[in-house]
C-alpha positions as CSV (number, residue, x, y, z in Angstrom):
1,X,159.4,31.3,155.8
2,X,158.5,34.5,157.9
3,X,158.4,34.2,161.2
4,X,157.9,37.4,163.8
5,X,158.5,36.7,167.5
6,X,156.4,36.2,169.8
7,X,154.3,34.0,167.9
8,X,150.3,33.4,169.6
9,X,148.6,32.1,171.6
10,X,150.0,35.3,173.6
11,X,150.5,35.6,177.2
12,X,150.9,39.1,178.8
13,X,154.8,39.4,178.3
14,X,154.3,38.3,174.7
15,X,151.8,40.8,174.2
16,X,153.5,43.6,175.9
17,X,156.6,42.5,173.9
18,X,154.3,42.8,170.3
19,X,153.1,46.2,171.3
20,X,156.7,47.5,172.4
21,X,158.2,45.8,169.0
22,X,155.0,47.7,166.9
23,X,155.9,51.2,168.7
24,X,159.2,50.9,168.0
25,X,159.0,49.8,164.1
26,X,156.5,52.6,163.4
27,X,158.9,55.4,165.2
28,X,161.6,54.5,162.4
29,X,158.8,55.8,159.9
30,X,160.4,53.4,157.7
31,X,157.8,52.2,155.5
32,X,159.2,49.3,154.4
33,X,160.9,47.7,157.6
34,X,157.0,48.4,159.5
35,X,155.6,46.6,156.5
36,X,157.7,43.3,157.1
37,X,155.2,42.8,160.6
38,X,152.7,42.1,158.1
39,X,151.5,39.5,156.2
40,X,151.5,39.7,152.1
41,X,147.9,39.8,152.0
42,X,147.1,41.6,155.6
43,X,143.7,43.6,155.7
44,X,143.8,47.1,157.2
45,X,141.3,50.1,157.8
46,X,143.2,52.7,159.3
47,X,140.3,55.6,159.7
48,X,138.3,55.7,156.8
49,X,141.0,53.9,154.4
50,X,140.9,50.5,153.4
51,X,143.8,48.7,153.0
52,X,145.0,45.1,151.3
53,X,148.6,43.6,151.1
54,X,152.4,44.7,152.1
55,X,152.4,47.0,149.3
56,X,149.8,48.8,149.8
57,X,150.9,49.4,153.4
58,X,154.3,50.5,152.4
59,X,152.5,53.0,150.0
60,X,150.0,54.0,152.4
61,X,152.6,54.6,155.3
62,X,155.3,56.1,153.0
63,X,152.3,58.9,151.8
64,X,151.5,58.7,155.6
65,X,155.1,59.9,157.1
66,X,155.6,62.6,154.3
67,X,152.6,64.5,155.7
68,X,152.9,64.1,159.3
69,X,156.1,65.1,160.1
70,X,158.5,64.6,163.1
71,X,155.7,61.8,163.7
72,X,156.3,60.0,167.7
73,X,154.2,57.4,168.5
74,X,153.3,55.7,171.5
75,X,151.6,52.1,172.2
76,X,149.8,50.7,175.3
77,X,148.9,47.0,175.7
78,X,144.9,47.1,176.1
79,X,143.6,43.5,175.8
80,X,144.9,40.3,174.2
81,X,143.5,36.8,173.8
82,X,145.2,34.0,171.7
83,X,146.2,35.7,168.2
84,X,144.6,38.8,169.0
85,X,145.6,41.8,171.0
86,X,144.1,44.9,171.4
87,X,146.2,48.6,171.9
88,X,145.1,52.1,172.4
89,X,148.1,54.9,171.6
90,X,148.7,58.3,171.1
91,X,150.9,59.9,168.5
92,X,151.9,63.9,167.6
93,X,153.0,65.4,164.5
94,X,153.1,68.7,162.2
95,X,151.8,69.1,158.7
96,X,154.3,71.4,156.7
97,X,152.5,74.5,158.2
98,X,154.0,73.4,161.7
99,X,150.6,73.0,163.3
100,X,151.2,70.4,165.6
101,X,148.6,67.4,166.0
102,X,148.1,64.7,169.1
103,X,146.6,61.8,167.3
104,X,144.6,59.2,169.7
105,X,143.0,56.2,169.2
106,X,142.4,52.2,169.5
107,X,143.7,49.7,167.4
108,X,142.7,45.7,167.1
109,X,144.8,42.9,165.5
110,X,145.2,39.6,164.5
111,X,148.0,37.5,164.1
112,X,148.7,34.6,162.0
113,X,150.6,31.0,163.7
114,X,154.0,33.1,162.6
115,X,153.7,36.2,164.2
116,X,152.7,38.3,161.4
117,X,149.6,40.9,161.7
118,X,147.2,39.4,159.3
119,X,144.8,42.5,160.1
120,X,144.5,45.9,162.0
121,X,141.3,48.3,162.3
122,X,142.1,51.6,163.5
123,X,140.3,53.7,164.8
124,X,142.1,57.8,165.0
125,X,140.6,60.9,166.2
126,X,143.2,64.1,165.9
127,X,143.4,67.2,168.2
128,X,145.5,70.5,167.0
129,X,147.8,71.5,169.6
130,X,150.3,73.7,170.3
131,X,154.1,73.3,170.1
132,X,154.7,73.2,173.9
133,X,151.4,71.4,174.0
134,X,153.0,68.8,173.0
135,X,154.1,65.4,175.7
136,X,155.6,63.2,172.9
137,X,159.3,63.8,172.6
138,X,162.4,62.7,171.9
């Protein structure tokens, strides 16, 4: 049984502690671990893409992390309600030309009773920027 902690109805620390635990995951770029927040069947549209089940995640964000390179990602707590919460974020990467990108946008999710995101809409918009543009770093 697959539980991810904090389970809903969320409060603001267990909110801010999902959003914190979601940065973190996705800054490992590693497909598989991130895809464990989700449930087997969880629905995503990320941009334009449509989305169904862990494995298609995994695919999706392996294919995702090979093309945006030295990806850093940043999460801020927007809204939440019960098994909802809502982020907005900010992310930069390179493609294998090294032009740099700042990636912004809004994301909403749902939770099942164990913790796991059961769906995610994203919404991303991407800026080219410069090298010393950039505010993301390590």
């Amino acid at each position: 049984m697959e539980i991810r902690q904090p389970v809903p109805p969320f409060d603001k620390n267990s909110a801010l502690e999902k959003v914190q635990a979601a940065e973190n995951g996705w800054n490992t770029r590693d497909a598989v671990a991130v895809s464990m927040a989700y449930t087997e069947d969880s629905q995503w549209r990320n941009r334009g893409d449509f989305i169904n089940g862990r494995q298609a995640i995994q695919s999706f964000l392996t294919k995702k992390w090979q093309t945006e390179l030295s990806y850093r990602l940043r999460k801020e707590l927007w809204s939440f309600t019960d098994n909802r919460i809502a982020v907005t974020f900010q992310y930069e990467w390179h493609d294998a030309a090294e032009q740099w990108y700042r990636s912004y946008g809004n994301e909403l999710w749902e939770f099942n009773a164990k913790g796991l995101m059961q769906r995610r809409i994203a919404s991303i918009n991407d800026q080219a920027i410069t090298f010393q543009d950039r505010i993301i770093v390590d």
